[in-house]
N, C-alpha and C positions, 0 to 999 in steps of 0.2 A: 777703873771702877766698872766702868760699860763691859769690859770685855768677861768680865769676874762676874756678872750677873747672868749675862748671854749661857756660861758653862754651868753653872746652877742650874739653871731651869732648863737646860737637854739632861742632866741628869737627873733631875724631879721627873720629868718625862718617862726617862727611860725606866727608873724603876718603878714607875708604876704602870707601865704597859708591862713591866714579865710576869706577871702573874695570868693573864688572858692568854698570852700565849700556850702556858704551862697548860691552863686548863682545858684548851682548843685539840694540843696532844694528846692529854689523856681520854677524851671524847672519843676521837678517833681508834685511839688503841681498844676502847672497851666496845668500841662498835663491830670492828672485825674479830675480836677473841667472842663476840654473841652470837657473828654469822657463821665462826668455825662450829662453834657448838653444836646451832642449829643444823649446820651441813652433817653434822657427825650422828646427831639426833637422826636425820631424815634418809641417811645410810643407813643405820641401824634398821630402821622400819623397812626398808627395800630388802637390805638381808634376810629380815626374818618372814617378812612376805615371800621371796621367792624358795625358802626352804620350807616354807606350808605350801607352796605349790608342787613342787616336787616331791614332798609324802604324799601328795596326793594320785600325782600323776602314776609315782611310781605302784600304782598300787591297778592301773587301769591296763586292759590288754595291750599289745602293741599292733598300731596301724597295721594290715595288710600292705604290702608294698605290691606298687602299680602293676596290673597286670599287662601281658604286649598282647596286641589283636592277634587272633590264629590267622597264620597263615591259607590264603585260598587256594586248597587243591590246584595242580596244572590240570584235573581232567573237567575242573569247572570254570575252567577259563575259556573256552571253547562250547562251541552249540555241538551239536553231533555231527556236523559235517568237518568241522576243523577248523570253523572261521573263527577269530576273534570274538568274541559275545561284544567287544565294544562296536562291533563294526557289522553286526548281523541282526537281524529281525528275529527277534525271540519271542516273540509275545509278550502276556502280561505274566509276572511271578505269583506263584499261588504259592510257592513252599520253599524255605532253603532252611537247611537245618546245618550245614558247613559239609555236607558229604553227598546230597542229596538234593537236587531242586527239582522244580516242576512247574511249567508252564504252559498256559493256555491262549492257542490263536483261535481269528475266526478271518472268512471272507464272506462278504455280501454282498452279492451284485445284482441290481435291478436291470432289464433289459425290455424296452419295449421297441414292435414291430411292424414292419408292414410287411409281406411277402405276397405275392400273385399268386396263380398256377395251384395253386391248395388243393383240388378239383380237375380231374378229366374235363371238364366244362372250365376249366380257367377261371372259376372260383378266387378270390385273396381274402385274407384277414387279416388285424390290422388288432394289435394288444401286447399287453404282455407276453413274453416268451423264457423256457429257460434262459439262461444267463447265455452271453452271447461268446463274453473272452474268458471268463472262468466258472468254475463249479463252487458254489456255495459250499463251505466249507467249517466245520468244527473239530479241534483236533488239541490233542496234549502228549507234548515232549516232558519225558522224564531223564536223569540222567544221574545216575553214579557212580562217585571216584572209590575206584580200587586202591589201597593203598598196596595192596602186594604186588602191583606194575614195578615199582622200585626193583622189586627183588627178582624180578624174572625177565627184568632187561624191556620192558614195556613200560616207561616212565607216562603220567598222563592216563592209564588204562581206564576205561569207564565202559559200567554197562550202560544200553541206550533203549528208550522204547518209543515207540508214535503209535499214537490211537489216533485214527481221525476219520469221521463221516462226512457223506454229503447230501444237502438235502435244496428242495425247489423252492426258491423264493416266491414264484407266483400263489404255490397250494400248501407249503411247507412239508410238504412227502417226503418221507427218503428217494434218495435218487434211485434204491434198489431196493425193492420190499424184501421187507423181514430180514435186512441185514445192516445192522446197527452201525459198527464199521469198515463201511465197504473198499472205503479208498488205501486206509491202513491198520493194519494190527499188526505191529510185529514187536520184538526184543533184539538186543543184539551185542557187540561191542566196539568199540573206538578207540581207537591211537594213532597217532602219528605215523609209529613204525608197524603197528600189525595194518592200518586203515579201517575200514567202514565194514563189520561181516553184521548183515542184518538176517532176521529168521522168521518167516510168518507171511502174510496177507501184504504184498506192496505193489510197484512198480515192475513191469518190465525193466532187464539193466536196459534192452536199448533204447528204450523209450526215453531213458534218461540221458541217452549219447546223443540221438540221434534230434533232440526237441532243442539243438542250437542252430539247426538250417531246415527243420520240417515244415517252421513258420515262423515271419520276423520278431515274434513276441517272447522266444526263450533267450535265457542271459547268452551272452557271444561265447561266452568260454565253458568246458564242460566241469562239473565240479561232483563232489560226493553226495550233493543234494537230488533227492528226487525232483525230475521236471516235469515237463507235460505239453501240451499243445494248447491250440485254444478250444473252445466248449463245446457248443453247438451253435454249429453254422453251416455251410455248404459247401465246404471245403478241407474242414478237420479229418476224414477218412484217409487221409494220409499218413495217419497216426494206426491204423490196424496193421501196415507195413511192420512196425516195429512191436508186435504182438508175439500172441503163445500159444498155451494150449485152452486158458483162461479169457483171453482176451489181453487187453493194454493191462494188466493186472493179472499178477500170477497168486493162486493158492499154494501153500506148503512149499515156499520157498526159502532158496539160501542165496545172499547175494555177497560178493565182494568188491568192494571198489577200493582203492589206493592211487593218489599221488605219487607220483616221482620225481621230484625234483620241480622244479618251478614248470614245465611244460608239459610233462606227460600221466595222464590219466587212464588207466584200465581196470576193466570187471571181469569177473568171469559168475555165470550164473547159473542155478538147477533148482525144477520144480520136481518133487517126485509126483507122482499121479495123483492125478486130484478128481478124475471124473467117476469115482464109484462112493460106494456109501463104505466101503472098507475098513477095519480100525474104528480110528472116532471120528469117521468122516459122517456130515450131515448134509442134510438138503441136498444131497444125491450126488455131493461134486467135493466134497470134505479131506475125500480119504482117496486110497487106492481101490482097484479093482481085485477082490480076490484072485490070483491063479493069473493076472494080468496086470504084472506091475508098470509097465512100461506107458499104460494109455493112459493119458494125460501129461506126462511126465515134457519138460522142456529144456534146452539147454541153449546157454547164451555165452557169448564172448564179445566184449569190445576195448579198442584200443583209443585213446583218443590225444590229437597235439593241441596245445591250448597255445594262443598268443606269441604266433611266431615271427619275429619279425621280416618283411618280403616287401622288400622295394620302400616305399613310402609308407606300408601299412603293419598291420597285424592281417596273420593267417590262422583262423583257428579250423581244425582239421579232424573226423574222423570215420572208424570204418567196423562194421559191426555184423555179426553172425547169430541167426535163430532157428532153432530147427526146433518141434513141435509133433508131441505125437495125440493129433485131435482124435478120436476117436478110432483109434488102428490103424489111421492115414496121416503120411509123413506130409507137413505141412514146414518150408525153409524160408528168409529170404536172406539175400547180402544188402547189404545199405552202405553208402559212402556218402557223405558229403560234408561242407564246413560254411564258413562264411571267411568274409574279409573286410576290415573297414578300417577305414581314414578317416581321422578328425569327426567329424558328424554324421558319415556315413557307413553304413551297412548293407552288403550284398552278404544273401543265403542262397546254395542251391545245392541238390542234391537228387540222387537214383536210389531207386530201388527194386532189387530182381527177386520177383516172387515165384514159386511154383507148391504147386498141391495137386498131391493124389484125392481123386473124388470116385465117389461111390463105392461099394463095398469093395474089397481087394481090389480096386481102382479101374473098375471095370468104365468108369464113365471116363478116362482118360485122366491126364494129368494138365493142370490149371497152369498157362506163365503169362506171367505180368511183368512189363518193364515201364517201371513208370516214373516219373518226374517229377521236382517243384524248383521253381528258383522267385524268390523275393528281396523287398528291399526294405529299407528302413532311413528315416532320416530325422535327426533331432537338430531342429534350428533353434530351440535353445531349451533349457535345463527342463524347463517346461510342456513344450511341447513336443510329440513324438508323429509321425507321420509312418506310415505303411502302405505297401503297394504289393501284391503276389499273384502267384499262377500255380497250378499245378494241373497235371494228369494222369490219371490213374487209366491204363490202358492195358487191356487182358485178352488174351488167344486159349480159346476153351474153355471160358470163366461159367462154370457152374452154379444153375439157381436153385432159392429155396423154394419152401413146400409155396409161399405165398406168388412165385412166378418172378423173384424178385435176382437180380446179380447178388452173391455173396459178398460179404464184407473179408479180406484179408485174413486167416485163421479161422477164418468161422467155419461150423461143421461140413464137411462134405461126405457127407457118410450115406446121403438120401440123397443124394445130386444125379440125374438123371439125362438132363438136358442141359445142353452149353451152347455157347453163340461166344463169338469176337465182340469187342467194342468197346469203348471210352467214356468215360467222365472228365470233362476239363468245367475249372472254376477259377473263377478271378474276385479276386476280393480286393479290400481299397478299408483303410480306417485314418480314424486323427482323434489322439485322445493327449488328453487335459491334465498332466498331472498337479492337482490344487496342494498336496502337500504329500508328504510322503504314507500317508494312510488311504488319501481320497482322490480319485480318478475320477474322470467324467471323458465321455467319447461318442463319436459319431462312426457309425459305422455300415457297410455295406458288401454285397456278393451276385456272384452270377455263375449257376452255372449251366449245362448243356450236356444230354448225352449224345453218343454215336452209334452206328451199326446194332447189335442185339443187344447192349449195356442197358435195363432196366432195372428203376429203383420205384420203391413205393414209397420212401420218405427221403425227404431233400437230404437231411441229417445224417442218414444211415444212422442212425441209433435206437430206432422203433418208431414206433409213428409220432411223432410230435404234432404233426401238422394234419392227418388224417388217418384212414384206416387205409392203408395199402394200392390206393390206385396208384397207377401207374402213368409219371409223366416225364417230359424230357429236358423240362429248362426250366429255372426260376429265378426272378430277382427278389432282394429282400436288401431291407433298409432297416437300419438297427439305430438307437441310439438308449444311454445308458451311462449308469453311477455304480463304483463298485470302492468298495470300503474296506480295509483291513486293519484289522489290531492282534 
């Protein structure tokens, strides 16, 4: 009976739980057939949205596709000398148009002084002075690439131009009245394989060989770049050695310079006549001389070895030729010399043999000069540079001018009348500061002494700086000075 009740009531049970189950299924089933809908619904809407976005789009231009940067000329990778532009002082950019740049330097150098001896009476002064190591300067390199270098086997071809004056920090004068750009005007062109041909108002070539042992202040190696000596001081006259018919600066010339391979450097150079008013010549020195093309005219040659290796060091080495027709009188000299340096150190030394016919059809005899310099250099560290020199200029029949004065190296002997033997030696000594690569600061100093009939009216040789033309034989001068470039 127990056991007959017990199975009753699990089937009472069970048929009345299948109906909850039944209903729990069907729940379910109508839950997911509402989420399909719903997914199918909310398809729909994504379909017909992205086919109203594409009537739309398609009806809009299509993008520009990315443009690539133009490629930068080879002939503007390079400054005018052939350096790297990453690795060379260009100045600041005023212009690049992708064929075409143009940029503007300057230097500025304050120099104050003390020097004796100012005075036949031993008079000194004690101020400001022109610049002591360079010539205040304002200048703008242009340069553009040829594309037809490709085609004519001159890859890189550019034309090149420099404009650049100089003017006095103390008064702001031009350094040369009434000539705007005196230091350079010229045009020209550039490559690799033709080299450096420039045209117009510049440099002596050997000025430019010759200013890596003239005095320890030009770069060790010779390069395509214009160089130069130091400014005014008492010892720069070593620099009219490597002159013309112009001076350190030629009119109406053509110069060449080329690389050859990692060591060797040569120019060759010609002014045609530049001392008449001739053609479009002006202010009396412009042009040729009618029926007289030859006076003025200059011709230059130099050869030069850069960075040779010799024992423990570098040897840099060269040897250079000028002949000059100043005023109807053949005026030449030959120049040699280099430097050499180890690790920190720099020695410079160098000859130079001068001679010049003076006075009219050289009636006053012919001028020879065999004279000298050897200097040194020392950098004890990145910073600071230290300098030590000597030279002398030493002449047999050296001819004066109208003021009673020895002539300067080239200068006219057209009026020379009177000669005498004798010397100029000078020693100089500096230590300058370089604070960063634009700004220098220095201490500086000279001496120098003449001999036998060697008379000068200014310590400089450059015109009177210091006085009106008296006449004396020795002076010290103590410099010190800030010189600035951008």
């Amino acid at each position: 009976m127990t056991k007959f009740a017990m199975r009753a009531t699990a089937l009472a049970v069970l048929a009345l739980s299948q109906p909850v189950f039944a209903n729990e299924i069907d729940d379910l089933k109508a839950e997911i057939a509402a989420q399909k809908a719903a997914e199918a619904a909310q398809k729909a809407r994504l379909d017909a949205l992205e086919a109203r976005l594409n009537a739309v789009t398609s009806q809009q231009p299509a993008a520009p596709a990315p443009q690539k940067a133009a490629a930068v000329p080879l002939a503007l990778t390079t400054d005018q000398n052939g350096a790297k532009l990453a690795d060379a002082e260009t100045g600041v950019s005023l212009y690049n148009n992708g064929t075409t740049s143009l940029h503007i330097y300057g230097l500025l150098e304050a120099t104050g002084s003390h020097a004796n001896h100012q005075t036949t009476g031993s008079s000194s002064t004690t101020g400001m002075q022109v610049a002591w190591f360079s010539g205040n300067r304002l200048g703008f390199d242009a340069d553009h690439a040829l594309a037809i270098g490709d085609s004519i086997g001159l890859p890189g071809l550019k034309v090149i131009s420099k404009l650049e004056t100089e003017f006095e920090l103390p008064t702001g004068d031009m350094d040369t009245s009434d000539v705007f750009f005196n230091r350079d005007a010229w045009m020209g062109f550039y490559s690799e394989d033709l080299g450096k041909i420039t045209i117009g108002r510049q440099n002596t070539l050997t000025r430019d060989f010759t200013a890596n042992w003239g005095d320890p202040y030009g770069g060790a190696d010779v390069s395509l770049k214009e160089g130069g000596y130091s400014n005014v001081n008492n010892f720069k006259q070593f620099i009219f050695y490597s002159g013309g018919a112009n001076g350190t600066r030629l009119n109406s010339a053509i110069e060449w310079k080329k690389k050859f391979g990692t060591h060797v450097v040569a120019g060759l150079g010609f002014a045609f006549g530049s001392q008449g008013a001739g053609g479009s010549g002006d202010v009396g020195n412009g042009g040729s001389t009618p029926g007289d093309f030859k006076k003025g005219q200059t011709q230059e040659a130099s050869i030069a070895l850069n960075a040779l290796p010799v024992g423990p060091g570098l040897l840099s080495a060269n040897l250079s030729y000028d002949r000059a027709n100043v005023n109807d009188l053949i005026h030449q000299s030959e120049l040699v010399g280099g430097n050499y340096r180890i690790g920190m150190f720099r020695v410079n030394a160098g000859y130079a043999h001068y001679t010049a016919e003076q006075g009219v059809g050289n009636s006053a005899g012919t001028r020879t000069d065999n004279s000298w310099t050897v200097s040194m250099s020392l950098l004890p560290t990145p910073e600071n540079e230290i300098a030590l020199g000597f030279n002398e200029l030493k002449g047999r029949h050296a001819g004066f001018n109208g003021g009673g004065n020895i002539l300067n190296p080239f200068g006219s002997t057209a009026g020379v009348s009177a000669v005498a033997d004798g010397s100029k030696k000078s020693i100089y000594a500096s230590w300058m500061y370089h604070v960063d690569r634009q700004l220098d600061v220095y201490l500086a100093g000279d001496h120098f002494k003449v001999d036998g009939g060697w008379v000068i009216g200014d310590a400089q040789g450059n015109g009177n700086h210091f006085g009106a033309g008296q006449a004396y034989n020795n002076e010290t001068e103590v410099a010190i000075g800030a010189r600035y470039k951008f």
